[in-house]
C-alpha positions as CSV (number, residue, x, y, z in Angstrom):
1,X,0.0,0.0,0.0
2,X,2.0,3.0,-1.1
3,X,-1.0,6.0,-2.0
4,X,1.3,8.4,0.6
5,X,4.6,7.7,-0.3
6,X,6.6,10.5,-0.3
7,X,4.2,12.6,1.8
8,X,4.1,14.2,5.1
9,X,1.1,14.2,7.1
10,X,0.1,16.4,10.6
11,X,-2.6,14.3,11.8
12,X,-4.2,16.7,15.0
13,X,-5.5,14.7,17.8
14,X,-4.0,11.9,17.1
15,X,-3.7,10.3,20.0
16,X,-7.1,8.0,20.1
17,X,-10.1,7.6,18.1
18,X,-10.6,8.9,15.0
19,X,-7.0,10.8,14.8
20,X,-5.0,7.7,15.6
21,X,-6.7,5.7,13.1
22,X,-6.0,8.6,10.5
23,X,-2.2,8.4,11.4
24,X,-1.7,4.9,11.7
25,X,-3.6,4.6,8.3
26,X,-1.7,7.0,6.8
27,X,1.9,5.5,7.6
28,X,0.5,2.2,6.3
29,X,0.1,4.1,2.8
30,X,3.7,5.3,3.0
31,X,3.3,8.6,4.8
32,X,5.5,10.0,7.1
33,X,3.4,10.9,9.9
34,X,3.4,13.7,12.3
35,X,1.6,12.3,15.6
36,X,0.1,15.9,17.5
37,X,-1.9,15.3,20.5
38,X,-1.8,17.4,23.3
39,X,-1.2,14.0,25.6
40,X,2.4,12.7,25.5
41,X,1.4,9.0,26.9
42,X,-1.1,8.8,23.7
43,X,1.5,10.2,21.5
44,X,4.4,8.1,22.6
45,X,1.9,5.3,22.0
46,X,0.5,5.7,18.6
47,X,4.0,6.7,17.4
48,X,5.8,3.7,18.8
49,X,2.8,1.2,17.3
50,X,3.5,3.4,13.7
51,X,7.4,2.3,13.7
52,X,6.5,-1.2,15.3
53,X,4.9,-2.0,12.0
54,X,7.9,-0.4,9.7
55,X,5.7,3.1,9.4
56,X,7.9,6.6,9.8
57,X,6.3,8.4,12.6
58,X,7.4,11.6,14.8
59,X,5.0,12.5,17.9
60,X,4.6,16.5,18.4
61,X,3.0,17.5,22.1
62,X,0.8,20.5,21.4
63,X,-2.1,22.1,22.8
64,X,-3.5,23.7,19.9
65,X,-5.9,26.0,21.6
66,X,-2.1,27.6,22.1
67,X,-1.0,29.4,19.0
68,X,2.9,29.4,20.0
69,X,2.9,25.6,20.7
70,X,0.9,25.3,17.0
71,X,3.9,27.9,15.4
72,X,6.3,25.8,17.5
73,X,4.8,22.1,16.6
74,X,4.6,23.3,12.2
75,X,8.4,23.9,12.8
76,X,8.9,20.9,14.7
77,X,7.5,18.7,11.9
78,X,9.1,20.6,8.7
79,X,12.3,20.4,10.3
80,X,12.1,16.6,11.2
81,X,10.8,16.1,7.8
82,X,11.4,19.3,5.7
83,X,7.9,19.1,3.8
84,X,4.5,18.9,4.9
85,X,2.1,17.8,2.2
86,X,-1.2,17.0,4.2
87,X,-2.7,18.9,7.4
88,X,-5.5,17.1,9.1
89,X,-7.6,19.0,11.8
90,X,-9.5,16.6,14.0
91,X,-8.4,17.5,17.9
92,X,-11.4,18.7,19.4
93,X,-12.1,19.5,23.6
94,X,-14.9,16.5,24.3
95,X,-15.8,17.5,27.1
96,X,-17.6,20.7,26.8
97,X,-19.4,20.1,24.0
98,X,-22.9,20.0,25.0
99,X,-25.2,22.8,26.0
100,X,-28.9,23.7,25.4
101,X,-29.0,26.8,23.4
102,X,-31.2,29.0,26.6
103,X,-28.1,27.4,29.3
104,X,-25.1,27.9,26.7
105,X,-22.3,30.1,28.2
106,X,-20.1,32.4,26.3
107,X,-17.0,30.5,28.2
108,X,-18.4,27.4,27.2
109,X,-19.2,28.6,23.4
110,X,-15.5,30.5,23.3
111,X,-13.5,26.8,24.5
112,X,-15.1,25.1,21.3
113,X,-14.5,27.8,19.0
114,X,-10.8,28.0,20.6
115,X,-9.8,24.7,19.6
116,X,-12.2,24.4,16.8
117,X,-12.5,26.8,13.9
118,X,-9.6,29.0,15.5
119,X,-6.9,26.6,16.1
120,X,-8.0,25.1,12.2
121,X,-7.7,28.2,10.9
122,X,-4.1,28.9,13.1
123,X,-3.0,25.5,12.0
124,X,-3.9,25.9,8.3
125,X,-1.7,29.5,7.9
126,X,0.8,28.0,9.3
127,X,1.0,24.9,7.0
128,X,0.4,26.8,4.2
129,X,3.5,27.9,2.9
130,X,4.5,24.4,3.1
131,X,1.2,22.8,1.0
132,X,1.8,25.3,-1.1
133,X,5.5,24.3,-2.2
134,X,4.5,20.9,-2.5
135,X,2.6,21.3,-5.8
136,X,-0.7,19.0,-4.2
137,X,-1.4,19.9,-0.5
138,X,-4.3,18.5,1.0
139,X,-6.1,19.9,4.2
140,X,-9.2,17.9,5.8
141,X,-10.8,19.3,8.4
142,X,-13.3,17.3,10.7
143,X,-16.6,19.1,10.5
144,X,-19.8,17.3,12.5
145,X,-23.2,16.4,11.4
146,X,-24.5,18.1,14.5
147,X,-24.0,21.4,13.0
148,X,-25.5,20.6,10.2
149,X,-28.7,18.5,11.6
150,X,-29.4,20.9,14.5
151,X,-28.6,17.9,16.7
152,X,-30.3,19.0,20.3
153,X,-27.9,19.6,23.1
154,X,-24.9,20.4,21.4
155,X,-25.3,24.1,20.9
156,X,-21.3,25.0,21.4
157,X,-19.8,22.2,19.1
158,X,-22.8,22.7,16.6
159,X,-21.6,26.4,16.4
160,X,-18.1,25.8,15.8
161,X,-18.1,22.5,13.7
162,X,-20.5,24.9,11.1
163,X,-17.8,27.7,11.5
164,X,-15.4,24.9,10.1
165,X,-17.3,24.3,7.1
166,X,-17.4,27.7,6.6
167,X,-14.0,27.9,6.5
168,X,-13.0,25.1,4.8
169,X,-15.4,26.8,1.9
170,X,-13.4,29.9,1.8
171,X,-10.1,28.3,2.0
172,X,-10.9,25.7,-0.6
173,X,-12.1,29.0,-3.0
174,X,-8.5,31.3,-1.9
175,X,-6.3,28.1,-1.7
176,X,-7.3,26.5,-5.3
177,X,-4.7,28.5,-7.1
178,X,-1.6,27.3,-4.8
179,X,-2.8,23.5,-6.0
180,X,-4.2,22.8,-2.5
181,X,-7.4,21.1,-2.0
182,X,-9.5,21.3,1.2
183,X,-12.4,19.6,2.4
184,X,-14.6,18.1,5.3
185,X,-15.5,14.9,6.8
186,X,-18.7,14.7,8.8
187,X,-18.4,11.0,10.4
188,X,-20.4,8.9,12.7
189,X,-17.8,7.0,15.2
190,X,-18.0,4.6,17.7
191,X,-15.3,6.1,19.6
192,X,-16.6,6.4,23.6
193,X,-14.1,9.3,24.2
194,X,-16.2,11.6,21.0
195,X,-19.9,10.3,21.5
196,X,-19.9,10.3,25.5
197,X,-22.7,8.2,27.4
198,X,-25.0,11.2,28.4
199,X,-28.3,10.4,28.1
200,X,-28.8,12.2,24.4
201,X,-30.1,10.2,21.8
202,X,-27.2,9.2,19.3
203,X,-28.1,9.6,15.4
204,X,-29.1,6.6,13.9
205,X,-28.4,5.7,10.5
206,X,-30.2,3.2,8.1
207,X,-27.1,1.0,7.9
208,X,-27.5,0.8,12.1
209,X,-24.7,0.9,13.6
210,X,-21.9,3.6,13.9
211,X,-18.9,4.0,12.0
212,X,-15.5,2.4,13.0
213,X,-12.4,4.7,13.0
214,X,-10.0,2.3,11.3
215,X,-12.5,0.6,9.1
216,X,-15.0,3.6,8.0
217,X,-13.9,6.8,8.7
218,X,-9.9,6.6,8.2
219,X,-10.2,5.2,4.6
220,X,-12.4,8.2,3.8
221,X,-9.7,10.4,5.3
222,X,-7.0,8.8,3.5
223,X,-9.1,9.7,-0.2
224,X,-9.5,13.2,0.4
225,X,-5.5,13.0,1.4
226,X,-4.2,10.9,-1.9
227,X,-4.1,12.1,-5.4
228,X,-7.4,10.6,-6.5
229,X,-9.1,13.1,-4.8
230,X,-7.4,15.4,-6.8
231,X,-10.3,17.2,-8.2
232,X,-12.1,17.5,-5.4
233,X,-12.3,20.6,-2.5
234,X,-14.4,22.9,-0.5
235,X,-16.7,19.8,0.0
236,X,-18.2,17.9,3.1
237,X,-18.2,14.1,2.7
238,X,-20.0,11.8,5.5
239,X,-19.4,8.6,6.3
240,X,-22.4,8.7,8.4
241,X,-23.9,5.2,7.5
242,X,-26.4,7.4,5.6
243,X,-28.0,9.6,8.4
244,X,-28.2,12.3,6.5
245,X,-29.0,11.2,3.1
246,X,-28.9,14.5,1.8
247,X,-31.3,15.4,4.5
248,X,-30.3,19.4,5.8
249,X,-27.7,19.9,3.4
C-alpha cells in the first residue's frame, strides 16, 4: 500500500479515536506521519505502534488552543521532515461540547471555538507555505453532522463544527490557485471518548450501527488526502452510514 509515499502528514488529535486511526492509516500508505496530541502518553503510544509495523512516525506534544505551541509544533514537523504535504484537523475539547441553546455560556461557546474553527484556521496559515510548495497539498478538516442536523444539546460544538465548514469553503475558493485542496469529513464514530454516554439520543443511520475509526472513517480520510481526490475541495463528505441522506444539506 503506497498511496502516501513520499508525503508528510500532521494528523491533529491523534492520539485516540478517529485521529489515531488517520495516522496509523496513513503511515500504512507510506506517509510519514506527524503524531500531534496534546497527551504525550497517547503520542508516545500511537507513534511507537507506527514504527513497530515499519511506518515513519514523529510524535509533536501540542495544545492547539495555544497558537505558540501550533507555530512551534509546524516547525517541529518541517524540520524533522522538511515538507509537509497534508494537514488534518480533527483535535477537538470533548468535554464541553454539550449545552442547550437557553443554558449555553459564552466560556463554554469561546472553548469550542478555541480549539475548533480557531486553532483550524491557526493551524492551516501555518502549513500553508509548506502545501503550497509541495505542488498538491491537501487539508481535511473534521466538521460534525450536529451542525449541520441541529442535533439538540450540542449548541457549542454545533456552532463551531459549522464555522469549520465555513472555513473550509473559503479556503478551498483562496487556496485553489496554490494546487491545494480542502475539504470536510462529517463521520459517525464509535469512539466512547467523541460520543460520550450522556443520556442524548445518538443519530441513527439506516445501515444501524456507527462508523469504526479504522475501518469507516480513516479510509475516507486517506481519499480526500491521496491524489485521486485530486479534483475535489471545499466539500463535506459523510461517512455517516447514511444519516443524513442529503437530508439538511
Amino acid at each position: 500500500m503506497t498511496r502516501l509515499n513520499g508525503k508528510v502528514a500532521i494528523v491533529t488529535g491523534a492520539g485516540r479515536g478517529i485521529g489515531r486511526a488517520v495516522a496509523q492509516r496513513f503511515a500504512a500508505e507510506g506517509a510519514k506521519v506527524a503524531v500531534v496530541s496534546r497527551t504525550p502518553r497517547n503520542v508516545e503510544e500511537v507513534v511507537a505502534g507506527i514504527r513497530a509495523k515499519g511506518g515513519e512516525a514523529i510524535g509533536v506534544v501540542c495544545d492547539i488552543s495555544d497558537a505558540a505551541q501550533i507555530a512551534a509544533a509546524i516547525d517541529q514537523v518541517a524540520s524533522a521532515f522538511g515538507r509537509i504535504d497534508i494537514l488534518v484537523n480533527n483535535a477537538f475539547d470533548p468535554s464541553v461540547v454539550m449545552a442547550p441553546v437557553t443554558d449555553l455560556a459564552i466560556e463554554q461557546l469561546q472553548r469550542n471555538f478555541e480549539v475548533g474553527p480557531i486553532a483550524y484556521l491557526r493551524l492551516m496559515q501555518a502549513c500553508h507555505p509548506h502545501l503550497k510548495a509541495s505542488g498538491g497539498g491537501r487539508v481535511i478538516n473534521l466538521a460534525s453532522i450536529a451542525g449541520v442536523t441541529g442535533m439538540a444539546g450540542y449548541a457549542p460544538y454545533a456552532m463551531a463544527k459549522e464555522a469549520v465548514r465555513a472555513l473550509t469553503r473559503v479556503a478551498a475558493r483562496e487556496w485553489g490557485k496554490d494546487a491545494i485542496t480542502v475539504n470536510n469529513i462529517l463521520p459517525i464514530a464509535n469512539t466512547l471518548e467523541e460520543i460520550p454516554e450522556t443520556g442524548v439520543p445518538r443519530i441513527q443511520s439506516p445501515l444501524e450501527r456507527m462508523g469504526s475509526p479504522e475501518d469507516d472513517i480513516a479510509p475516507v480520510v486517506l481519499f480526500l488526502a491521496s491524489a485521486e481526490s485530486r479534483f475535489i475541495t471545499g466539500y463535506s463528505l459523510s461517512p455517516d452510514g447514511g444519516a443524513m441522506i442529503d437530508g439538511a444539506r
